[in-house]
C-alpha distance (Angstrom), angle and dihedral (degrees) to the residues before:
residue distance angle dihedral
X1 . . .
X2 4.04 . .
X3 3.82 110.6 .
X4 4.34 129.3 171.4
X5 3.48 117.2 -47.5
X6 3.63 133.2 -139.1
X7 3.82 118.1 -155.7
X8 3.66 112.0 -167.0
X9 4.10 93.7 156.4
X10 3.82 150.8 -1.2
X11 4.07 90.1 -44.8
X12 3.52 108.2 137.2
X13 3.77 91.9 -165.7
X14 3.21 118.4 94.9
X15 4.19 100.8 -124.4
X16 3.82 126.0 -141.1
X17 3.60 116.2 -114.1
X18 3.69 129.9 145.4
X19 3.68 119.3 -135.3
X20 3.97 119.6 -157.3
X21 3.24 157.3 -131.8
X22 3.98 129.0 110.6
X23 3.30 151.8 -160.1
X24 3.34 102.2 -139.3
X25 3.56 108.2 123.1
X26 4.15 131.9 60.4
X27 3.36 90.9 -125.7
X28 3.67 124.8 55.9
X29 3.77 123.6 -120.2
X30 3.91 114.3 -117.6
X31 3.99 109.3 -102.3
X32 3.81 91.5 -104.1
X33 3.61 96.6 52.8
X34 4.34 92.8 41.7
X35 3.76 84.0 54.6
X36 4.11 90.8 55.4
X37 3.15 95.8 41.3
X38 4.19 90.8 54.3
X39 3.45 95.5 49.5
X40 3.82 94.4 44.4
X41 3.55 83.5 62.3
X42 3.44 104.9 50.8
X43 3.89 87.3 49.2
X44 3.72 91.5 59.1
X45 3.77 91.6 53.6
X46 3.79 125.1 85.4
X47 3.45 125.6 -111.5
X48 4.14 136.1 176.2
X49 3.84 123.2 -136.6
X50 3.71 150.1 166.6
X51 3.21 113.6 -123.1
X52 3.91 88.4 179.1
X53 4.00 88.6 73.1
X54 3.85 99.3 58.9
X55 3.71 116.0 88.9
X56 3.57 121.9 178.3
X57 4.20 131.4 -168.3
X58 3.27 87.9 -100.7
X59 4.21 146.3 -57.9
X60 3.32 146.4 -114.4
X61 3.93 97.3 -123.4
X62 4.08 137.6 -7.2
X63 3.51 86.5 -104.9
X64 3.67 104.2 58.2
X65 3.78 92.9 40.9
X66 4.10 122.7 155.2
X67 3.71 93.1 -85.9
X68 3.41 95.8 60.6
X69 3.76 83.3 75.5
X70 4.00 88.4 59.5
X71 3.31 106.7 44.3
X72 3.93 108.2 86.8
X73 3.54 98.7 -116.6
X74 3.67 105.4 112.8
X75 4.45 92.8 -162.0
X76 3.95 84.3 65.1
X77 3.90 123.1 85.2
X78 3.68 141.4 -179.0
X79 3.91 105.4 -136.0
X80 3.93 119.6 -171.3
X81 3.56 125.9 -140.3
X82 3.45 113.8 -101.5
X83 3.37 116.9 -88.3
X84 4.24 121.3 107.7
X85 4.32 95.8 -114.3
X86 3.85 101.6 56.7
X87 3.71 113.5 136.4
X88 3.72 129.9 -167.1
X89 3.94 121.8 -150.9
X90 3.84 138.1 -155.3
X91 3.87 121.0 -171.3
X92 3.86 109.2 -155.7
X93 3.77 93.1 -166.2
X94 3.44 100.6 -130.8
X95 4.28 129.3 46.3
X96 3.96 105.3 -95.7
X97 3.39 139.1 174.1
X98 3.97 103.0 -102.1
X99 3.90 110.4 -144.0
X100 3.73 96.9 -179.2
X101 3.87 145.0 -42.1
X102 4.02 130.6 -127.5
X103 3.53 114.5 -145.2
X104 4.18 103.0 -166.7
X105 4.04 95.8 -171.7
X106 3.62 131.5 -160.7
X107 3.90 127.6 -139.7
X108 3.43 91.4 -66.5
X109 3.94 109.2 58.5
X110 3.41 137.8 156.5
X111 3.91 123.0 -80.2
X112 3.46 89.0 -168.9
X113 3.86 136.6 0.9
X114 3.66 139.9 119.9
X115 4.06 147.4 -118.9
X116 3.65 119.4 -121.8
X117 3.68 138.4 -179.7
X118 3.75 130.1 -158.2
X119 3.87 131.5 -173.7
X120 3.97 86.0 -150.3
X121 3.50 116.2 15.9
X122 3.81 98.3 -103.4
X123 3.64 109.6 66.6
X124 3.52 120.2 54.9
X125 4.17 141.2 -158.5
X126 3.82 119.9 -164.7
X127 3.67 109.7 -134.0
X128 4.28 100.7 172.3
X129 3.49 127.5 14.7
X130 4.29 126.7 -165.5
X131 3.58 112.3 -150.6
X132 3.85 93.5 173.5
X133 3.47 107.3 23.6
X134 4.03 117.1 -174.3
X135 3.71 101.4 -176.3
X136 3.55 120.5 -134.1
X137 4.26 113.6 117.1
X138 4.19 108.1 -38.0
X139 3.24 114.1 -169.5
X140 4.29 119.0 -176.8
X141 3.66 131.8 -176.5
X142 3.56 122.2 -151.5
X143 3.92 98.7 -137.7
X144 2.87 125.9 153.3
X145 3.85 90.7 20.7
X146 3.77 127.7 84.7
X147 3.72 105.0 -112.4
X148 3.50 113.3 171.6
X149 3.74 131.5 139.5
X150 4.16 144.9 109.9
X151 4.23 91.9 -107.7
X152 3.78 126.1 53.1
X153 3.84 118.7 -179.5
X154 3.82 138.7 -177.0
X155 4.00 107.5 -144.8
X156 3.66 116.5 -154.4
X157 3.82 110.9 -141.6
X158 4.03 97.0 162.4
X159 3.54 136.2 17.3
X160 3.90 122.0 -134.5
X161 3.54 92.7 -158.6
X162 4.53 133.1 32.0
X163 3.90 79.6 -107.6
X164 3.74 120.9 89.6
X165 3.82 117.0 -112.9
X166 4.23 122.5 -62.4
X167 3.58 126.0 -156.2
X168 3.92 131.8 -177.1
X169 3.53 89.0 177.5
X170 3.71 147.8 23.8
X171 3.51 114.9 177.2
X172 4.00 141.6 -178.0
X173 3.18 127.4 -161.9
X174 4.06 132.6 -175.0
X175 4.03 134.1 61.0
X176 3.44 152.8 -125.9
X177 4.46 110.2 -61.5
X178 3.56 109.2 -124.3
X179 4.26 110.2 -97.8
X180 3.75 123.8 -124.9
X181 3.91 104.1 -75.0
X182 4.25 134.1 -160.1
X183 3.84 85.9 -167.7
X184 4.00 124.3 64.0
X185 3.76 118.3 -89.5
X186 3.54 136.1 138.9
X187 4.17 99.3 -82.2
X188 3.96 92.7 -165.2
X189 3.29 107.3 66.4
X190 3.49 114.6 118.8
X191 3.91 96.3 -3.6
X192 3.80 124.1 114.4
X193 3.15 119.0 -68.5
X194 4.27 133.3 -167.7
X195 3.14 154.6 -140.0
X196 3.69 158.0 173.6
X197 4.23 113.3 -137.2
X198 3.82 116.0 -23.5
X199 3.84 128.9 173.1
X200 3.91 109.4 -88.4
X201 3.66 134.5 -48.7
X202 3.72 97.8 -61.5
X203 4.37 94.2 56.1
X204 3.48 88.4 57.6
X205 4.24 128.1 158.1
X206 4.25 78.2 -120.2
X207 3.75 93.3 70.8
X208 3.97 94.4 54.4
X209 4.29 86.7 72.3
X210 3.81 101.2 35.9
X211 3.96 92.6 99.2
X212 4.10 92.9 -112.6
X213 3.29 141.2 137.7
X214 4.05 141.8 123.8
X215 3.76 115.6 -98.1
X216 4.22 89.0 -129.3
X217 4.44 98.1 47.4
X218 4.06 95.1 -116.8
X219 3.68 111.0 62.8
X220 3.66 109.1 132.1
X221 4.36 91.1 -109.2
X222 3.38 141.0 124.1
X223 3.61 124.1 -38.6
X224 3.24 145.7 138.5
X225 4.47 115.8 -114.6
X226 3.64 126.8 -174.7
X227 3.91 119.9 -137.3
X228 4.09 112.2 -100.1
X229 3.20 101.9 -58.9
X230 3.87 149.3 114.5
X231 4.06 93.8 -152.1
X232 3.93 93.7 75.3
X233 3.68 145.9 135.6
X234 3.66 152.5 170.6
X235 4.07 129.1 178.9
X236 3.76 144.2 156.4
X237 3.70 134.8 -116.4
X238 3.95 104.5 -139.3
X239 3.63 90.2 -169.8
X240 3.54 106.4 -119.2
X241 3.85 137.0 35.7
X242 4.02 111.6 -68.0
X243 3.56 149.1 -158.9
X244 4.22 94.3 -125.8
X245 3.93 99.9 -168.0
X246 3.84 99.8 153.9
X247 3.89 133.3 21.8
X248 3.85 116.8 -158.5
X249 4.10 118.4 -168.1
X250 3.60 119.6 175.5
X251 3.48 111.2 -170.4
X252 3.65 143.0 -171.0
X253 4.04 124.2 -121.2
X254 4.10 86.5 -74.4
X255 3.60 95.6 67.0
X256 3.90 123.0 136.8
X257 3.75 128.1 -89.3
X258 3.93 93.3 -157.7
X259 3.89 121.6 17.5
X260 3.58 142.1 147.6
X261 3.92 132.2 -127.1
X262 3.60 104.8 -148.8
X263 4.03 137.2 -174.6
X264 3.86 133.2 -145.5
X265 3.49 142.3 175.2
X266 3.94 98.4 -154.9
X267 4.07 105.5 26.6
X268 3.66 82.2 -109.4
X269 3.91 109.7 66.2
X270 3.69 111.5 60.5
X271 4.06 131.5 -162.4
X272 3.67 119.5 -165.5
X273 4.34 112.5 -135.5
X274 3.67 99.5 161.7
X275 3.88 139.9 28.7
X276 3.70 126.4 162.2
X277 3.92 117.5 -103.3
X278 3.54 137.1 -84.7
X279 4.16 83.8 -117.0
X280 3.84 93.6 40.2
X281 3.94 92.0 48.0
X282 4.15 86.5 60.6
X283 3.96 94.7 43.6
X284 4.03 88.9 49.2
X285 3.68 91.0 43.0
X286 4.40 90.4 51.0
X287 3.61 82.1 53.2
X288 3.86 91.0 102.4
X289 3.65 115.9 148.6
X290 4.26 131.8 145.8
X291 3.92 112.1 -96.9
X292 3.75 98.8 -100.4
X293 3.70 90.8 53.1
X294 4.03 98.1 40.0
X295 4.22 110.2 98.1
X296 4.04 117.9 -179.0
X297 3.73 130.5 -120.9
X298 3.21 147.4 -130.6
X299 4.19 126.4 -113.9
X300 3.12 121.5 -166.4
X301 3.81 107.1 -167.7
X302 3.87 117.3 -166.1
X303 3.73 102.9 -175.6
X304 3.73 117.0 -132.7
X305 3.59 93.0 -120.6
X306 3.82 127.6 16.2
X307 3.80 110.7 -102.8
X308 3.56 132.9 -159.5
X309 3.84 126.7 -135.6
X310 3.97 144.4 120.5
X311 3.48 92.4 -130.4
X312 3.88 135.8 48.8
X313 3.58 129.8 174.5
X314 3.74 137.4 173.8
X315 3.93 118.5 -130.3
X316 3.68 120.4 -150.1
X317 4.18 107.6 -140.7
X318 4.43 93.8 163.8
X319 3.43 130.9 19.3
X320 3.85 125.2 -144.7
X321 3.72 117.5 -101.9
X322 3.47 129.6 -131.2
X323 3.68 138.4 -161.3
X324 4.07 109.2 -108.6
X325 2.86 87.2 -169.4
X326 4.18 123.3 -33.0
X327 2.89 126.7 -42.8
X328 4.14 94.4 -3.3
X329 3.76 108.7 78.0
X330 3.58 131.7 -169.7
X331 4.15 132.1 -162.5
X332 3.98 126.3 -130.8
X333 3.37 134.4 -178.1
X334 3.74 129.5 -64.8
X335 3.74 118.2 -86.9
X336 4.25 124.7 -157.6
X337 3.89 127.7 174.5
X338 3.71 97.7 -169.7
X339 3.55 135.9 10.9
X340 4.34 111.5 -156.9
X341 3.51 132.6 174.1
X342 3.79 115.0 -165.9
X343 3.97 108.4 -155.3
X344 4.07 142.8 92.2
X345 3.17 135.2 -78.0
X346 3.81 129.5 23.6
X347 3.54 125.1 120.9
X348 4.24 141.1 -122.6
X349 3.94 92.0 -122.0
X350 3.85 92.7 81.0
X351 3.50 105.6 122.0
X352 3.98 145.7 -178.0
X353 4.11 108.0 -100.1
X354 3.74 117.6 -116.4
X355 3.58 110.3 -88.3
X356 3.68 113.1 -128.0
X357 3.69 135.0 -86.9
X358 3.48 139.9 -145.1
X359 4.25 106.3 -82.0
X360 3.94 86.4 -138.9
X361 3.74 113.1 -149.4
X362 4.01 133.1 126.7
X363 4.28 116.2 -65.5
X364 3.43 116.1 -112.2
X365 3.90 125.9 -176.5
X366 4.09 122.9 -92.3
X367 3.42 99.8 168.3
X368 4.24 141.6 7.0
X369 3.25 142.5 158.0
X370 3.81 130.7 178.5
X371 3.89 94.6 179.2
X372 3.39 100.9 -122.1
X373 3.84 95.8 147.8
X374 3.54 130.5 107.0
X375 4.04 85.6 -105.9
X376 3.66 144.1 -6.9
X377 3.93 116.5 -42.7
X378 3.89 99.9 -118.1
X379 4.14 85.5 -179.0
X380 4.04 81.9 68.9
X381 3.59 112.3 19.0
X382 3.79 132.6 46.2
X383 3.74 122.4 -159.9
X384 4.13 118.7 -126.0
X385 3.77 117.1 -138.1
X386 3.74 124.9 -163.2
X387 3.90 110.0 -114.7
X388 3.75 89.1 6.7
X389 4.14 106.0 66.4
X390 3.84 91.6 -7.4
X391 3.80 142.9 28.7
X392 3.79 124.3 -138.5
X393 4.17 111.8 -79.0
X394 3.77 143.2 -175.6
X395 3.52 91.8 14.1
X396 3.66 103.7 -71.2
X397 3.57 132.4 167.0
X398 3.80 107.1 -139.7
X399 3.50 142.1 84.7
X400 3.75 120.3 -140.3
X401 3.86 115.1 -140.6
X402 3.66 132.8 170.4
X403 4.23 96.6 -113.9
X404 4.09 124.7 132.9
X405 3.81 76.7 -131.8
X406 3.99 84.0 72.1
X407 3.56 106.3 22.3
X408 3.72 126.3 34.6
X409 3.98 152.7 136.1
X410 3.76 110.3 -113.3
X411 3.63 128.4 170.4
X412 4.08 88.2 -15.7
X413 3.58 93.6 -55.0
X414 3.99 128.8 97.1
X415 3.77 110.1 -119.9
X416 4.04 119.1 -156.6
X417 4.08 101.8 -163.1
X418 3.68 124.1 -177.9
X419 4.13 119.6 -152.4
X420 3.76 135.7 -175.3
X421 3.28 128.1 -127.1
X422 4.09 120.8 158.6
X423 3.78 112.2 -110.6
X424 3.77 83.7 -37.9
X425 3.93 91.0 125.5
X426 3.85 120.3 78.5
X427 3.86 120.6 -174.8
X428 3.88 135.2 160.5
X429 4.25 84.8 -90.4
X430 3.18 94.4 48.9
X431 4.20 151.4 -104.9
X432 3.55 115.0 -10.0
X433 3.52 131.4 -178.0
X434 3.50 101.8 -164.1
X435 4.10 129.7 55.5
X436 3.52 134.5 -155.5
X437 4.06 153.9 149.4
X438 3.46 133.6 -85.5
X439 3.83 126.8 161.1
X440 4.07 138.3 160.3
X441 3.53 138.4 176.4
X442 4.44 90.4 -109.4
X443 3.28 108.8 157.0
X444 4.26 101.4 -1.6
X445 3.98 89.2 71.5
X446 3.63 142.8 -3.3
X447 3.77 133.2 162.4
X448 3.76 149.8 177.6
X449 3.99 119.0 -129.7
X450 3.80 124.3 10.2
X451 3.81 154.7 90.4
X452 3.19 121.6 -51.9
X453 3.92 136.3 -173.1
X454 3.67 161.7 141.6
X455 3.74 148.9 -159.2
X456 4.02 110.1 -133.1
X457 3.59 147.3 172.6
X458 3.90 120.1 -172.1
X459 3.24 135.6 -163.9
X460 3.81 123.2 -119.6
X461 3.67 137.2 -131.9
X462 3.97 137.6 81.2
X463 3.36 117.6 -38.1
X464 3.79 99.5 -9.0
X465 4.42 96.3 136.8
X466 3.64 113.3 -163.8
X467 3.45 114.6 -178.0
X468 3.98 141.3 -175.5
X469 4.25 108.4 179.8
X470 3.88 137.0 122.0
X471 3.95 138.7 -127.1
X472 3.70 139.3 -157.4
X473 3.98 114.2 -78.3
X474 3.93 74.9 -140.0
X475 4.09 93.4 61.6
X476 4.42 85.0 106.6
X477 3.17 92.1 54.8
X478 3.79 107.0 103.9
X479 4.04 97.0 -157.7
X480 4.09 79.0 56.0
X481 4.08 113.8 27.7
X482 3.72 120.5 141.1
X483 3.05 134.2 -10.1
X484 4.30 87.8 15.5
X485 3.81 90.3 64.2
X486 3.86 89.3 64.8
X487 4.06 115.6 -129.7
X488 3.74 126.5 -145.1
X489 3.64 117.8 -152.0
X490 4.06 105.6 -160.8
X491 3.74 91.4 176.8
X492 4.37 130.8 -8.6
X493 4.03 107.8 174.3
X494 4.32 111.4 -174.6
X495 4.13 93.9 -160.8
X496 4.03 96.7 -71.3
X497 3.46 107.9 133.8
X498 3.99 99.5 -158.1
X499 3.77 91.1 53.7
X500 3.74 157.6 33.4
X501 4.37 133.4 166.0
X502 3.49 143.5 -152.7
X503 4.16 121.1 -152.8
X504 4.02 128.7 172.4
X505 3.90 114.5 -120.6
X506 4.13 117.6 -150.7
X507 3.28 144.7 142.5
X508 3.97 103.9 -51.8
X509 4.00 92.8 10.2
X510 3.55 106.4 73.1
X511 3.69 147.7 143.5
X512 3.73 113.9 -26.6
X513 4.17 83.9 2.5
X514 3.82 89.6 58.7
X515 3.96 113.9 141.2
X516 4.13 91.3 -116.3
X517 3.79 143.1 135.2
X518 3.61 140.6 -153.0
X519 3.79 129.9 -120.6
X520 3.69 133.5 -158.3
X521 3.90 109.8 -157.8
X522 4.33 115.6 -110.9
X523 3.64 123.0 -96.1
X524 4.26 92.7 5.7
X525 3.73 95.4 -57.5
X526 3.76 113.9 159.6
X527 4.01 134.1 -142.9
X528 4.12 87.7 -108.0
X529 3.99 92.0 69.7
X530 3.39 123.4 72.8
X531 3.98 118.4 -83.6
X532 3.67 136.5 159.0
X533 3.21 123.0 -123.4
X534 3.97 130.7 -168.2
X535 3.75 156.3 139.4
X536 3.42 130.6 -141.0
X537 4.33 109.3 -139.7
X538 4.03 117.9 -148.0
X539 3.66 126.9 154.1
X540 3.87 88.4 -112.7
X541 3.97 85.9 60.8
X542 3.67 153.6 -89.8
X543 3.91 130.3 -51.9
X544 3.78 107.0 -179.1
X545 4.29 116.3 -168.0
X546 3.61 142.0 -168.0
X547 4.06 117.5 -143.7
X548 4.17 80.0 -12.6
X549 3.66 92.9 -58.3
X550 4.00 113.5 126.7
X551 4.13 112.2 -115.3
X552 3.67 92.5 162.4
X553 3.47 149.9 25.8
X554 3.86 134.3 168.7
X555 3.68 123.3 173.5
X556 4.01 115.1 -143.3
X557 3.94 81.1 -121.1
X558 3.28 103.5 54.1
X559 3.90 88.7 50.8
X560 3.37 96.9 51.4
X561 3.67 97.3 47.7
X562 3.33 93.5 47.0
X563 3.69 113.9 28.2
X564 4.08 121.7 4.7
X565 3.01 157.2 -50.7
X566 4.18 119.9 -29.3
X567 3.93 106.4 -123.8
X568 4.16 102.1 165.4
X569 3.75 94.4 90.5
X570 3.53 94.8 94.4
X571 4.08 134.6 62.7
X572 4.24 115.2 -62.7
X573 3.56 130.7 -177.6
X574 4.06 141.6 -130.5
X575 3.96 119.4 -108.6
X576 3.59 139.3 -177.0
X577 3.62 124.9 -176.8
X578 3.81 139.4 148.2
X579 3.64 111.7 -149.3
X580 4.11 134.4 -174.2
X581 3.77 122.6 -130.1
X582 3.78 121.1 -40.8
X583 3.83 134.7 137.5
X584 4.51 98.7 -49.7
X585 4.05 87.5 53.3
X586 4.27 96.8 38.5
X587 3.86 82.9 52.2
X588 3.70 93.2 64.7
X589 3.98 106.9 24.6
X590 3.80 91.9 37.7
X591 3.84 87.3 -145.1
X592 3.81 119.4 159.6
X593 4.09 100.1 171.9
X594 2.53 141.2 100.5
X595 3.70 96.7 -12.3
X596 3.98 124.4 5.7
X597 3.57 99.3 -84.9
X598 3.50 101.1 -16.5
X599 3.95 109.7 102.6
X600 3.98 123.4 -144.9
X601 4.46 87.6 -98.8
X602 3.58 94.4 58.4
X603 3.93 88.6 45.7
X604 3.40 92.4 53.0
X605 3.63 89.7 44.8
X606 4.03 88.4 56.7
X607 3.31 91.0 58.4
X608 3.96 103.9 45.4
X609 4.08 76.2 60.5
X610 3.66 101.3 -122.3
X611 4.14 94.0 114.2
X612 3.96 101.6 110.9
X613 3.67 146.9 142.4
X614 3.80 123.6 -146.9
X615 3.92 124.4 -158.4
X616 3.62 115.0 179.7
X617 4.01 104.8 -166.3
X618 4.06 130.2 -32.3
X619 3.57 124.7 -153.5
X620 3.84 133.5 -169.6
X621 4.00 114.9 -156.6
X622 4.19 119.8 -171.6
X623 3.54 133.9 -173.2
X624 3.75 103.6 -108.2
């Protein structure tokens, strides 16, 4: 049975090797512990290589020459000589599609270097790039990029280490896209395939064409899986217009009870030739087992009547349940080793679309305010309620309530103030004992792309969380919710006065795996001065600042390779809030009592009034 390939030299065979990532449990692994667990995998499997076609710019000795890194034994290295712009170099022999590359570094890795790919060995594309490399085993995938070429490089550009750069391992992985074809044969394999939201990096549409998947339906191997929910899909561009006869989907335990196999002509059009029956729908849906016990299954769909499309796509309408455990059950997302579409026609030149680039341009302001009014602008700013435009979340202890005690203009600054009261406030979620203020710009103004930031003093103090962040516009949307509606966390402060963060939450990056730093403030400032805090938006990524000075960058390709899905394409909006205790603040202070994360001191200092945060103006510039 075919499986994913790794090409690490001139083998024209395509070579077994399974490539993880599972859905086995009820409860998903955090992103940094899905990633392990894939590249464990793929270590464990075998693999074939030529260690005669990778060159290098040099090495440190004949014994740890560039094949080394090629030739399956994972005690061998190539090792550089010392100097910052080595470069190591496989030839794959033929032009592939390149689905990712593992990196398995010795002691002396890379701090920062690239990946490239080249059709013929001279000219060169960058398709991931490491700005803070830690070593260890790095393993990125190319979707949604078009990767495809005969030569793939890693670039050194700085050393982590006086010692050149070490590798155990360099490996390629991908395959050849099926060519246009008068005879029938399955036209997806290796061709791009798509998606809506999927689980992290490792789950993505990509895996669905590589020509994998385990002999028994429930090997932990590559696949692509949709986030929890029943509005999914995933399809395949096969790069012309096609003869689709038959449709084969071999899917893990998390496969779909009802679905739809759909055809288009543009990837945005859709026609519906198949859907399960009324009498299959019930058998599928009876299927209910407990995770360890579920396998997949294999459907063969032979459409009624031949149709003709260049793209085809599967659309998830149930998902299976599964016992978590007897007799409760619970529903996942779907799960599909391989996509294939049996037919004529198509051709190998489908590719993955440019992704976008920054407009360039001069910044102009969309939208300020320095809260010089006599109150809050309600033209700009609307004010968030608990039970009313929100419910309570991350285990906080305050109420938000539209009150000048909370939320006022003061001295030409907007001040957010939280006060305690016991059980004195009722709301629609219930009796709180604390209040506080929470406002955005949701509906009044959104946008996509830009500069963004504010002026702020914060109080300090356990548990006291002040933050200044966006979300998607999209977040009430429930085919997108949260995380899928991306969220952009300028600045989050938990009562330390020496520092604060900022992270990006998506699909496969969230909560306590959010793709965040920490900052400590210049020349011993502290969080209860004033400091400005922003992040300036592109489509290439996010750099996020303190007093202008750069704290954090991540490039939308470095996510995606590495981590999930890229959701900041679309519209976002501006929030304020100061919030009491919850799950950010208990992870730090470990406090339990009397409030989650919010220690009897800070209460009392709630109460004595002195709990507040202070934002002098915030400004949003675009490129217009």
């Amino acid at each position: 049975m075919p499986s994913r390939t790794t090409l690490a030299a001139t083998t024209a065979a395509l070579i077994a090797l399974a490539a993880p990532m599972a859905f086995a449990a009820p409860v998903p692994k955090p992103a940094a512990a899905q990633a392990a667990a894939w590249d464990t995998d793929r270590a464990a499997a075998a693999y074939t290589a030529n260690p005669g076609a990778v060159t290098a710019s040099g090495s440190e000795n004949a014994a740890s020459g560039p094949g080394a890194a090629a030739d399956g034994n994972g005690t061998t290295r190539w090792s550089s000589d010392f100097t910052d712009n080595a470069w190591i170099r496989v030839d794959l022999g033929s032009v592939i599609r390149v689905s990712a590359v593992t990196l398995d570094w010795e002691a002396a890795y890379g701090k920062k270097y690239v990946l490239e790919v080249s059709r013929n060995g001279t000219d060169w594309t960058t398709f991931y790039t490491e700005d803070d490399g830690t070593g260890g085993s790095v393993t990125a995938h190319t979707y949604p990029q078009e990767v495809t070429g005969r030569y793939v490089r890693m670039r050194g550009i700085q050393r982590a280490t006086p010692w050149g750069y070490s590798l155990y391992s360099f490996k390629v992985y991908g395959g050849e896209p099926a060519p246009a074809s008068t005879t029938r044969t399955n036209l997806a394999l290796n061709h791009p395939a798509y998606g809506d939201f999927y689980q992290h990096a490792g789950n993505s549409p990509a895996f669905v064409t590589d020509g994998g998947w385990p002999a028994d339906l429930k090997a932990d191997q590559s696949r692509w899986s949709s986030d929890w929910n029943a509005n999914r899909w995933v399809g395949v561009d096969l790069g012309a217009t096609s003869r689709i006869e038959t449709v084969d989907l071999y899917w893990e335990a998390a496969y779909a009870v009802d679905y739809r196999v759909q055809v288009s002509d543009d990837n945005r059009t859709w026609r519906t030739v198949y859907q399960p029956s009324a009498s299959e729908v019930a058998a599928r849906r009876a299927d209910v087992k407990s995770p360890g016990d579920a396998v997949g299954r294999h459907d063969t769909v032979q459409l009624p009547t031949p149709a003709t499309g260049r793209y085809v796509r599967m659309l998830g309408v149930e998902r299976r349940s599964f016992y978590n455990p007897a007799p409760a059950t619970a529903q996942f997302g779907y799960s599909l080793y391989e996509f294939q579409v049996w037919g004529t026609g198509g051709s190998a030149n489908a590719a993955y679309p440019a992704l976008p680039k920054n407009p360039g341009g001069a910044y102009t302001t969309t939208f300020f305010d320095d809260f010089t009014g006599s109150g809050l602008d309600r033209n700009k700013w609307r004010v968030v309620r608990t039970g009313t435009e929100m419910n309570p979340v991350n285990g906080e202890s305050q109420a938000y309530v539209d009150s000048a005690d909370n939320i006022r203009t003061e001295n030409g600054a907007l001040v957010l103030q939280s006060r305690y009261c016991k059980g004195c406030t009722r709301t629609p979620a219930g009796t709180f004992d604390f209040t506080s203020g929470r406002i955005d710009t949701n509906p009044k103004f959104d946008f996509t792309y830009g500069k963004v930031s504010a002026r702020m003093k914060l109080p300090v103090g356990d548990g006291f969380w002040p933050a200044f962040w966006m979300l998607g516009s999209d977040v009430d949307d429930p085919n997108v919710s949260w995380p899928g509606s991306g969220e952009t966390d300028i600045m989050e402060n938990i009562g330390y006065g020496d520092w604060t963060s900022s992270a990006l939450h998506g699909p496969g990056y969230s909560a306590d795996g959010n793709i965040g730093k920490q900052q400590t403030y210049a020349d011993g400032g502290r969080a209860d001065q004033w400091h400005t805090y922003g992040v300036e938006w592109a489509p290439e990524g996010m750099t996020f600042t303190v007093d202008d000075r750069v704290v954090q960058t991540t490039s939308r390709s470095k996510l995606e390779s590495t981590r999930g899905k890229w959701v900041f394409d679309h519209n976002q909006y501006v929030i304020l809030n100061l919030a009491l205790g919850g799950a950010y603040p208990a992870g730090w202070n470990k406090v339990t009592s009397p409030y989650w994360g919010l220690p009897q001191s800070s209460v009392d200092r709630v109460a004595q009034g002195g709990v507040r945060a202070e934002i002098d103006w915030v400004r949003v510039e675009q490129k217009k």
